[in-house]
C-alpha positions as CSV (number, residue, x, y, z in Angstrom):
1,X,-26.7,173.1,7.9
2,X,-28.0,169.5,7.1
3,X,-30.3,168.8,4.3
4,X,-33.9,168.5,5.4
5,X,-35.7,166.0,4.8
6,X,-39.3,166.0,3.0
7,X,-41.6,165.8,6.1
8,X,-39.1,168.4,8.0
9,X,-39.9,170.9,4.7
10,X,-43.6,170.4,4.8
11,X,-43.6,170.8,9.0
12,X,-42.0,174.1,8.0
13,X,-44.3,174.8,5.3
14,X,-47.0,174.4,8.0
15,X,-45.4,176.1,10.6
16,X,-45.2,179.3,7.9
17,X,-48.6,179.4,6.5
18,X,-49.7,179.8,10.0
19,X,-47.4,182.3,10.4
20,X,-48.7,184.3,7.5
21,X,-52.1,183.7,8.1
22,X,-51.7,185.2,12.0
23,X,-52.6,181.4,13.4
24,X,-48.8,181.0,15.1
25,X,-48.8,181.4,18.6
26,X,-45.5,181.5,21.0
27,X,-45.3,180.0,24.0
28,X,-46.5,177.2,25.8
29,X,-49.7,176.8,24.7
30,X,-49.9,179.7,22.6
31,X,-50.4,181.7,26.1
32,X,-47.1,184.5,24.3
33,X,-49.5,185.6,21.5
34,X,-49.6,186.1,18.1
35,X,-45.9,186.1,16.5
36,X,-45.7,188.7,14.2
37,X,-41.6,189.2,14.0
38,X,-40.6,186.8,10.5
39,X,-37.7,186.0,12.5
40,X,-39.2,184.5,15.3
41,X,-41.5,182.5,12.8
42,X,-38.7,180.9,11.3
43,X,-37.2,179.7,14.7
44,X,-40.3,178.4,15.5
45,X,-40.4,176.4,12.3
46,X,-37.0,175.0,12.3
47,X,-37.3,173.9,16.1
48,X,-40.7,172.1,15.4
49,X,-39.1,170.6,12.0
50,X,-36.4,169.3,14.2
51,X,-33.6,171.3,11.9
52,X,-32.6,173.7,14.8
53,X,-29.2,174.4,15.1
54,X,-29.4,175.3,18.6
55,X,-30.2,171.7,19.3
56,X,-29.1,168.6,20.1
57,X,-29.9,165.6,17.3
58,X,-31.8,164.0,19.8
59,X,-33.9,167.4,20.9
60,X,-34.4,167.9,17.0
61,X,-36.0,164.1,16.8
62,X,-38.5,164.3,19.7
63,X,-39.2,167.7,18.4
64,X,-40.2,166.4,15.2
65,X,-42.0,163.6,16.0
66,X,-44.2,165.7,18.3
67,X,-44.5,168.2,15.9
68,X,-45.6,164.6,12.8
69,X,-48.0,163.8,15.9
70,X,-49.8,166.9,16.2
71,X,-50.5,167.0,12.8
72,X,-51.5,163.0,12.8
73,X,-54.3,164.4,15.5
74,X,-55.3,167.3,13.2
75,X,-54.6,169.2,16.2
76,X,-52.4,172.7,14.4
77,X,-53.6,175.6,13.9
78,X,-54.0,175.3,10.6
79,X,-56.1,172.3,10.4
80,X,-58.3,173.3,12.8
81,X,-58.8,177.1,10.8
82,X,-59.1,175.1,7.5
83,X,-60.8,171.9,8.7
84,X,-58.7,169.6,7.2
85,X,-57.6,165.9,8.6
86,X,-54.1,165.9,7.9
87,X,-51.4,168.7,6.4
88,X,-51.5,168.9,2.9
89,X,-54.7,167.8,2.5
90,X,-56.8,168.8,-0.8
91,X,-59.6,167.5,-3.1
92,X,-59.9,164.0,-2.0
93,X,-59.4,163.9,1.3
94,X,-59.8,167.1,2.5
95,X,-61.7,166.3,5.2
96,X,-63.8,163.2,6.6
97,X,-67.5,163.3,7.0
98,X,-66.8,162.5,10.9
99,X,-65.2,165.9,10.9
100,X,-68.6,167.2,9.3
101,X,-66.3,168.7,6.5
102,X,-68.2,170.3,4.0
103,X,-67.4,168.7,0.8
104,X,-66.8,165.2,2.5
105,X,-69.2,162.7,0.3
106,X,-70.0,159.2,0.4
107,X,-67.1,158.2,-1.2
108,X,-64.4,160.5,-0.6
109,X,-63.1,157.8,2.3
110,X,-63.6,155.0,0.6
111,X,-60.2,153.6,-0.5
112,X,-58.4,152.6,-3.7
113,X,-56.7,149.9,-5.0
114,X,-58.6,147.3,-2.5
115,X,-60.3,145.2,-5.3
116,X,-64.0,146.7,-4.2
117,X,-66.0,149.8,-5.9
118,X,-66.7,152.6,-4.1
119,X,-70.2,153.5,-3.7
């Protein structure tokens, strides 16, 4: 199998901690359940990283895009159990005050390296 690449680990990374934390769901829509066989977990992670062997290259790409989009909307599991904007997510920018996240202060937004303070 191909090396994967870094955002192809992390979408796995993702993928797992749900699995372990009983958030992965099968199906379309989550409408199978909960997974609970490792095995299944793991094809579920690799088809969603786009590093399935079962697929074609261009299956693997939309697969992974979709999967990078889901997680641009905040819309996994796990961000939606954990609150958080974006996967890996911690101290900073964990999550926005728009997402009424609990430690989201007045300036954990506001961005660096633009030449202004942050207030």
């Amino acid at each position: 199998m191909a090396r994967q690449t870094t955002s192809q680990r992390k979408t796995e990374g993702r993928v797992m901690h749900e699995f372990k934390h009983g958030e992965l769901k099968s199906g379309a829509g989550g409408k199978g359940g909960k997974v609970t066989s490792r095995r299944q977990a793991i094809a579920i992670a690799l088809k969603e990283a786009g590093a399935s062997k079962y697929e074609s290259k261009d299956e693997n790409k939309r697969n992974l895009s979709q999967s990078k989009a889901k997680e641009a909307k905040g819309e996994t599991a796990q961000q939606e159990r954990e609150g958080k904007s974006h996967v890996g997510a911690r101290g900073r920018r964990e999550s926005s005050r728009a997402m009424g996240g609990t430690n989201a202060n007045a300036n954990a937004t506001a961005r660096r390296g633009t030449g202004r303070a942050a207030k």
